[in-house]
Structures are given as structure tokens and as C-alpha cells.
N, C-alpha and C positions, 0 to 999 in steps of 0.2 A: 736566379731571376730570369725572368723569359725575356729572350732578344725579339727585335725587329728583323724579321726577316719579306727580303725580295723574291721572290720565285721567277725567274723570266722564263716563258713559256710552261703552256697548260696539256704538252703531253700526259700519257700514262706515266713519266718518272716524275714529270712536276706535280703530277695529283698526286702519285704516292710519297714525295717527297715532303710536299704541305701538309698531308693526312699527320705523316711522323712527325714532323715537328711539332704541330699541333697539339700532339700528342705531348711531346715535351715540354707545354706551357707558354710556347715561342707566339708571339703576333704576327701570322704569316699572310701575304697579301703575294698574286700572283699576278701577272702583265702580260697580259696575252696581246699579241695584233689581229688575231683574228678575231672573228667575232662569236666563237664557239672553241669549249675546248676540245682538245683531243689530239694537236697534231696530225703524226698522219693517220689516226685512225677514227676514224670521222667515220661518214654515213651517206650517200646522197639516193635520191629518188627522181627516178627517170617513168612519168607516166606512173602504171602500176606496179611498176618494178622498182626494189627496196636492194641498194646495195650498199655491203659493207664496202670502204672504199679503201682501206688499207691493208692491215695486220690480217690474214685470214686464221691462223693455225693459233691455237691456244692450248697450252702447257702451264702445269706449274701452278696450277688453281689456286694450290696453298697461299700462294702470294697473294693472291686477292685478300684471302679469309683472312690472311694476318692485319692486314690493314682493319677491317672489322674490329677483330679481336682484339685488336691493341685498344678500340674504346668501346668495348665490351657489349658489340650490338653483333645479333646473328645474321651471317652476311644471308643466309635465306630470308631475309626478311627483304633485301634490298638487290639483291643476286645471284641470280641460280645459273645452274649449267648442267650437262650431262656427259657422258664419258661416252667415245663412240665406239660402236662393234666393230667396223670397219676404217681403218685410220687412214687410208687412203685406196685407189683403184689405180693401177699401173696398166698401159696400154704402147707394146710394142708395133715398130712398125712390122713385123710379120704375123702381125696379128693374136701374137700372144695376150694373153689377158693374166694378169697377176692380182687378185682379192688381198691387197692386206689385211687382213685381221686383227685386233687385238690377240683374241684367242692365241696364245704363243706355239700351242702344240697345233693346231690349226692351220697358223700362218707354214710352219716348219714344214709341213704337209702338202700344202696348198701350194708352196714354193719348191717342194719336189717335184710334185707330177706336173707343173707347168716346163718346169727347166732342168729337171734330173740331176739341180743341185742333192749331194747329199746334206741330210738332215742335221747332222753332226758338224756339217761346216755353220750352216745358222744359229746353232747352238753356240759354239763357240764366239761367233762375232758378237752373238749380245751379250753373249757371259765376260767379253774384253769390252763392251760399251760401258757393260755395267761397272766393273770393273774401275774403268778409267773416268767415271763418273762419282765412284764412291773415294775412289783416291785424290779426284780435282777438284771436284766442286767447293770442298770448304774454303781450298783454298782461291782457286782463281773466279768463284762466282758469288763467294758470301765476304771476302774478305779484300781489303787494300792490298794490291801487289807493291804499291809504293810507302808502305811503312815498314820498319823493323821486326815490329811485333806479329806483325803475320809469318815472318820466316825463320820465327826461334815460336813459333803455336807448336803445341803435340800436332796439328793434321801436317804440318810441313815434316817434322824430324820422320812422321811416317812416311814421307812419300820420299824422301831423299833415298831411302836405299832400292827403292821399287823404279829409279831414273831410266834406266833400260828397257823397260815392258811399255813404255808411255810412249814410243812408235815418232819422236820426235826428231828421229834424223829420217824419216820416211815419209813419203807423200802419202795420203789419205788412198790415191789410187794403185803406187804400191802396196799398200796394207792389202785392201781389198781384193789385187792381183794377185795375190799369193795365198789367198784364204779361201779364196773360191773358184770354183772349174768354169761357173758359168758367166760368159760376159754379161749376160741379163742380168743378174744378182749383183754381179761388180756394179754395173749400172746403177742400181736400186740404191745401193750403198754409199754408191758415190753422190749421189742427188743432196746427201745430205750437206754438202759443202756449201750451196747455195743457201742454206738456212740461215748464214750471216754474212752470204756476197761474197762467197771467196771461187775459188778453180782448186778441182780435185786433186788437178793435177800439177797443183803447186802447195796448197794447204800441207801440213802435218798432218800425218797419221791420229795425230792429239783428237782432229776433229774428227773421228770417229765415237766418242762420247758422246753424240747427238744423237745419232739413232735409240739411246738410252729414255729419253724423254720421251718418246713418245711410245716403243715395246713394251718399254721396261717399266715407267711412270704410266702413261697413259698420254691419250689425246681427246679433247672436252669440246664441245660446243654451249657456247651462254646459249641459253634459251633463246634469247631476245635477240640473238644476233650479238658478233664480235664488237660493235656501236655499244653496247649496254656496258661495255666493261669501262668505256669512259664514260656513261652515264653514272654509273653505279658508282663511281668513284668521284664523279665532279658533286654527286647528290650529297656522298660522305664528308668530302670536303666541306660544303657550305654549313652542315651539320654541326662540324667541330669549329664553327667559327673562321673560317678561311674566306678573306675575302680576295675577288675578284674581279681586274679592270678589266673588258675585254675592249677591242680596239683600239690596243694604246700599248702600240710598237715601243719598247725600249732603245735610246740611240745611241747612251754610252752606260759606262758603269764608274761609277766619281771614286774616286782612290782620293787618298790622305795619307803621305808617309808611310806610304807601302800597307795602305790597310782599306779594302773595302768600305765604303761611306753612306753607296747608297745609289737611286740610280736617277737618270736623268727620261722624260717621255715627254710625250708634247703638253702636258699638264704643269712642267718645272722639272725641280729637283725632288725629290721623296727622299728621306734621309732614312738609311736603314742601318741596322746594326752588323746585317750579315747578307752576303746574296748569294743566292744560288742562279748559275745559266744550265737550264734544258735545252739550252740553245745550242746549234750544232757546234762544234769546240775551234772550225774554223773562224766561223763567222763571230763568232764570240771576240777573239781575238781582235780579227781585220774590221769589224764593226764596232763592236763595244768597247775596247781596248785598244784605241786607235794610239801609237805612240809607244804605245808599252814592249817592254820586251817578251818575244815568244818562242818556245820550246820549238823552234824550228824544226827539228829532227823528229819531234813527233808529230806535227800538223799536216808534215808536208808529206808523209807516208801515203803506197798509194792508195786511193779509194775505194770502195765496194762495187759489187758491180749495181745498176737502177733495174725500173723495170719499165715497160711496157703493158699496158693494162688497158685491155676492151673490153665497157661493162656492157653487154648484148641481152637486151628480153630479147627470149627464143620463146616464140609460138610454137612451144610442143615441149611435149613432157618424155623425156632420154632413158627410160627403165634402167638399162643397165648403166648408170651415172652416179655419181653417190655426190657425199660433200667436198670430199677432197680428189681428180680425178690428174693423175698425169701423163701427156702423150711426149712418148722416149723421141729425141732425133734418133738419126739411124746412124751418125757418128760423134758422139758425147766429145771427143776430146776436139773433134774440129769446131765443134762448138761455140766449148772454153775458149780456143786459140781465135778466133774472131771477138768474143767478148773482152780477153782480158790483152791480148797482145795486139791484133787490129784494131779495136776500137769499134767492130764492127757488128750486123746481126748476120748470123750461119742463115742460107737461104731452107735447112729444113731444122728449125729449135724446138726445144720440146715446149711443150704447149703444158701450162698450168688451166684448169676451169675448176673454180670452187662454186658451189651451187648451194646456197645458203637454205633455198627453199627445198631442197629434200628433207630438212631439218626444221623448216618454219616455213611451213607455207604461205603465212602471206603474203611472201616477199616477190611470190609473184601472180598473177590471175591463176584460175584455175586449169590445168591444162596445160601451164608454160614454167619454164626455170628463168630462172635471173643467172646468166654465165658472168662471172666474173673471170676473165680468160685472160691470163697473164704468160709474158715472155723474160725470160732476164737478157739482159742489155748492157753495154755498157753506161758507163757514166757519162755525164754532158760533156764533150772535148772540145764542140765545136761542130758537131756533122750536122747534114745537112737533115734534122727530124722529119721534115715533111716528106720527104722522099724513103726515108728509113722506116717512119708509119706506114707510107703507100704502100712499101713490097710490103714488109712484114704479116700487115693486113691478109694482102692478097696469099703469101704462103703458110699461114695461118690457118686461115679459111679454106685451106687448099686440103691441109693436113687434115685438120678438124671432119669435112665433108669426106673423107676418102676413107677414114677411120672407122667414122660410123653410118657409112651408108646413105647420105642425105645431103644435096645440098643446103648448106647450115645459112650461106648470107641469104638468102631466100625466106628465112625463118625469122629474122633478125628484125624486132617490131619496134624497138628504141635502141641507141648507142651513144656512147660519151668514150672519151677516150683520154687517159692521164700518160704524159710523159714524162722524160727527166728532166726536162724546162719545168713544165709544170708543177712537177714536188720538188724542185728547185727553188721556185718562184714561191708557192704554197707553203713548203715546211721548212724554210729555209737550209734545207739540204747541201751542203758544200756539194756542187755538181750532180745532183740529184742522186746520189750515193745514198740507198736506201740504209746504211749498218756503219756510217764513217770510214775506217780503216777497211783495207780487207782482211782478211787474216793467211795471207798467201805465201808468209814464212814462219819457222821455227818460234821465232822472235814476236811473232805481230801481237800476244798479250802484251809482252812487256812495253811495247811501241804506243798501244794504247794510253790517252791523258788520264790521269788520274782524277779522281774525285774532288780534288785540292788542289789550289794554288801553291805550291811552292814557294812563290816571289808574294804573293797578294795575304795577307791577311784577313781572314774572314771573306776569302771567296770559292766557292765550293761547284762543283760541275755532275751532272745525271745526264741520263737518255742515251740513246745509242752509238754516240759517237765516243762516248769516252768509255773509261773499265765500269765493270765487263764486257760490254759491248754491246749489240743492239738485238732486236726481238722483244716481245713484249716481256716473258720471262726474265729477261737479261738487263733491261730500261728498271723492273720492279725492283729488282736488285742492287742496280745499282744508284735508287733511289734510298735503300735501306745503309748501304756504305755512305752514303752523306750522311744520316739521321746517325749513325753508330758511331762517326768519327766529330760530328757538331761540338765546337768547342764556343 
């Protein structure tokens, strides 16, 4: 018989999460404060310029399709996407220029005559991505690290004798130190730690199975813009019957003899059978769960790194720019060591700008890009933002105009600007920590909250703060471990 179920918050795990239950016959109603869904991947419009405001990178497409397919409608009919030739553009500061490619014999080539890496050494890093992506993902990205039955599965007894090769007493930038001649490529390699907020140079070699997703699977663009993936999805939602409060912050979650009851908004009490929080897994706790007892040692783990985000129309169109474009600092680990040990920004970071309108142009007039130009940061400690945006601004724009020839704030026809108050404040972000945890030790899966309450009865947890962890791939997922463990 189908339960009542609560959803709090209408991220991408609480839409995929209502999608599956729905699916299971459940009466799901979701509670959103804001007044649109999407968490942080939303959308905003500045003039004539259309920016996605979040998630840039999309992987894993499958995971969309399955929500479709689970109620047997084809997701073309309500969401498309395309697979890119070029997965990102890398830009050194000595001017180096690096074309990723999908093309893998391409990229191997492309990445020789830039850097006189041999070919065989690229070879092999993605043949161990792949590798450690076909040996882990059943386990730590389809499946509960916190139940029994995951650790006596056939993927677990396979991977127990393979413990060695999985680079887990090794930092992500030792792996890479010893794989490759060239610090360029180390570089390249190591970027990938920031794709869940962690420092290379503290991470496990583990996460080097990221570069996998995107050589090895692919990297997609929605037609419509990264916005459409919450459209596409809030559209499905209402579809299968899901409904949805929006501006109506939930303030606690009502228990009954250690069992989920239902939850409280400024409307009353709503009594439900079961709740799920997409809510970050701090604040779930210190808000909704005022009095109860908490998994201390997992909450209090340290944070991910935020970010720094300038969304700039640029009057002029950058030829050699693509959708995904990254400018290198000129010392990576000093970097890290201001982000994750100062607390602070390195005076030369490397510079993220995703340009949506190489891909859809409308997104910006003709003749001009929409830069969505991102830094990583640390989390909210306390610093003084306004002075932290002033330089960073300024050596930002500094980098940016020196790299490619032009002063760029001259160019610059609208701007907004997000910080870690702000997706603090916005997405209720424990410290504006874009991924929850970070993952900066051996241990940081296991440290991650699970899907379930332990103590609570019929209370269940998604999105990127708890397992798996955060990125839109990883949010879908671990929307699907709440629906595959729903009792």
C-alpha cells in the first residue's frame, strides 16, 4: 500500500527522488522555500544574457533516462542533450594551449605534442580510471555503504582481492606524480579533485575514477541549457502526480517514538507516513531536528571547498573558447594550501568560464558570450567576503585579460555575482560548502551520512551532502538508494 510521503527540498535528488517513489504508488508532496525548484541549479537572466547558475558539467545522462523509463515515457520527448567533441579547453600560464577531445586517440596526441607526455602514460591513466570506475561504482555509487548487504553483493567479494590497485593509501597527486613526466598533465589530472570539493593533495588516489566519466563515458550538454534538467524533471514530476508547496520552508520534522510522523511549515503540522530531507544533512539536523541526537562524527567532518562565481555578458565573441574552458594558476598546490589550510584565495587561481552560448546561442545577443566565470574558495569561516570578492575580482580579470589578449572588464555589459553567503543563504549550504564533506581522506566515503536514519524510523536522506556525495550524477544516485532501500 502506497505511503505518505514528505520530500523537503526540490533539488535534482528531491525531483528524482518523488519521480521513484511515485513510481512506487507512494503519495509524494515536496516543500520547497523557495519559490522555484532546483536548488542550486537554477537559471537567472541578466539583460540579454541567460545563465545557468549552478551545476555546469553534465554526466551520466543515463540517469535522467531512467527516471523517464521507470514510467515509460521517452525522455526525447521532454529532454534532449548532446555529447561534446571537445570536453574541455585547458590554458597554461605559459601559454600552452591543451584541446581536450573526446576523440581518446586524438586527445593522447594532442596531449603529446603540447607537453611531450608520452602516449602510453595517458593510456594507462584512463585504462586505471576505467578500471577503478568498473570496480567501484556498483559499490560506492549504486549502492548503501551503510548496510550489510552491500558488503557480502558479488561487486564487493570482487573488489576485496583487487584492495591494493585502488591507490587508497596514496594522494590523488602522488598517483599522478608517478604516472606522468609532465607537470602539465599532473595538473590536468589533478583538476579533477575539485569535481566534489576536495585538494589533490590530500584526496586518495581513489579519486582518480573521475576522470573516467567524462573520457571514458562521455560529457553532454542539455540542449536547453543545464536549467532544463530541472525543468525536465520538475515537468515529470508533476506528470506522475507529485505535488508541490513551493514557499513553505519546513521548521521541524515531528517524530513519535523514534519514528518519523511528518513535518511541521508554516501551514501546521502535515502528517506523513515517511520523510525524505534533500536538505543539507547539517542543517537537517541543527534545524529540523532540534533536540535529537546527532551522528556527531559524521556532521562535523571537514567541508568542501564553495565557490566564487562571476556571471559577465561579454561584448564579443572569444573564437578560441569553447563550453568548458580552464585557466591553470601557475602554482596548483599553493593553491590548494590557501583554500583548504588558510581559509583563503591564492592571489593567481585558476579561472573556470563555461560559455553556455557556444552551445545555444541564445543565451546571449549576437556577437557576445555569457561567461560564467568561476573560482574555488574556500567555505564560509567567517572572512571578510567583500574584500575577498574585491581582490579576487581584480586578479581574475587580471589573468583572464592577459591570457587572451584583451582587456576583458571593458567588455563586461552586465554582472552578478554569487558567493558562499549567498549559496549559504540560497541553498541552505552548511557554509556555503558546494559537495558537503570533502573527500580529503581515505575514509571520507565511509564518513559520509547515509541515506537513513539509523535512530529515526521512516526517515531517509539524498543530495549532495550525504552518500554518495554531491554533483548532479551523484545527487541522481543517491536519490535512487532512497527509492531501492524505501521501506
Amino acid at each position: 500500500m502506497g505511503k505518505t510521503v514528505a520530500i523537503i527540498g526540490s533539488g535534482v535528488a528531491g525531483l528524482a527522488c518523488a519521480i521513484r517513489l511515485a513510481e512506487k504508488g507512494h503519495i509524494v508532496s515536496v516543500f520547497e522555500a523557495n519559490a522555484h525548484p532546483g536548488g542550486k541549479l537554477t537559471e537567472i537572466q541578466l539583460g540579454n544574457y541567460r545563465f545557468d547558475a549552478g551545476p555546469s558539467l553534465f554526466t551520466l545522462p543515463e540517469e535522467i533516462e531512467a527516471l523517464f523509463e521507470l514510467h515509460g515515457l521517452d525522455t526525447k520527448a521532454y529532454f534532449d542533450y548532446k555529447k561534446l567533441d571537445t570536453t574541455c579547453k585547458y590554458f597554461y600560464p605559459d601559454g600552452t594551449e591543451i584541446n581536450a577531445v573526446a576523440d581518446i586517440e586524438a586527445l593522447k596526441e594532442e596531449i603529446y605534442q603540447k607537453t611531450g607526455e608520452p602516449k602510453e602514460n595517458i593510456e594507462k591513466a584512463l585504462s586505471k580510471s576505467a578500471f577503478l570506475y568498473s570496480s567501484l561504482s556498483p559499490l560506492f555509487m549504486h549502492k548503501s555503504l551503510h548496510k550489510l548487504s552491500t558488503w557480502v553483493s558479488k561487486y564487493a567479494f570482487r573488489s576485496y582481492g583487487k584492495l591494493s590497485k585502488f591507490s587508497f593509501n596514496s594522494t590523488m597527486n602522488q598517483v599522478n606524480k608517478a604516472r606522468f613526466k609532465s607537470e602539465k598533465v599532473v595538473q590536468l589530472f589533478n583538476r579533477y579533485a575539485t569535481y566534489n570539493g576536495s585538494d589533490p593533495y590530500q584526496a586518495p588516489g581513489t579519486m582518480n575514477i573521475i576522470p573516467h566519466l567524462e573520457f571514458g563515458i562521455g560529457a553532454y550538454f542539455p540542449t536547453q541549457g543545464m536549467h532544463d534538467i530541472t525543468q525536465s524533471l520538475y515537468t515529470l514530476a508533476k506528470k506522475v502526480g507529485v505535488k508541490f508547496l513551493f514557499n513553505t520552508p519546513v521548521s521541524k520534522i515531528t517524530l513519535h517514538k523514534g519514528q518519523a510522523k511528518g513535518i511541521v511549515t508554516k501551514f501546521g503540522f502535515h502528517k506523513m507516513d515517511r520523510v525524505v530531507s534533500n536538505m543539507d544533512i547539517v542543517n537537517t539536523y541543527e534545524k529540523l531536528l532540534k533536540g535529537e541526537r546527532k551522528p556527531t562524527k559524521l556532521i562535523n567532518q571537514p567541508k568542501s571547498s564553495s565557490a566564487l562565481i562571476f556571471y559577465w555578458g561579454i561584448k564579443k565573441n572569444f573564437k578560441q573558447l569553447d563550453l568548458h574552458n580552464i585557466f591553470f594558476s601557475n602554482d596548483y598546490e599553493k593553491e590548494f594550501q590557501h583554500i583548504f589550510k588558510k581559509g583563503s584565495v591564492y592571489e593567481d587561481p585558476t579561472v573556470y568560464v563555461n560559455i553556455t552560448s557556444t552551445q545555444k546561442q541564445d543565451d546571449a545577443p549576437e556577437g557576445c558570450q555569457n561567461w560564467f566565470t568561476m573560482i574555488n574558495v574556500p567555505n564560509n569561516q567567517g572572512q571578510d567576503w567583500e574584500e575577498v570578492i574585491k581582490e579576487a575580482r581584480k586578479n581574475v580579470l587580471k589573468k583572464l585579460s592577459e591570457q587572451l589578449g584583451e582587456d576583458i572588464e571593458s567588455l563586461i555589459e552586465v554582472e552578478d555575482i554569487l558567493d558562499p553567503i549567498k549559496i549559504e543563504v540560497r541553498t541552505s549550504s552548511t557554509q556555503g560548502a558546494l559537495y558537503g564533506n570533502s573527500s580529503n581522506n581515505k575514509y571520507a566515503a565511509f564518513l559520509r551520512h547515509p541515506n537513513f536514519s539509523k535512530q529515526i524510523k521512516g526517515l531517509y536522506f539524498c543530495g549532495g551532502s550525504v552518500h554518495p556525495g554531491g554533483g548532479i550524477p551523484l545527487c541522481l544516485l543517491s536519490a535512487k538508494i532512497v527509492a531501492n532501500n524505501f521501506e
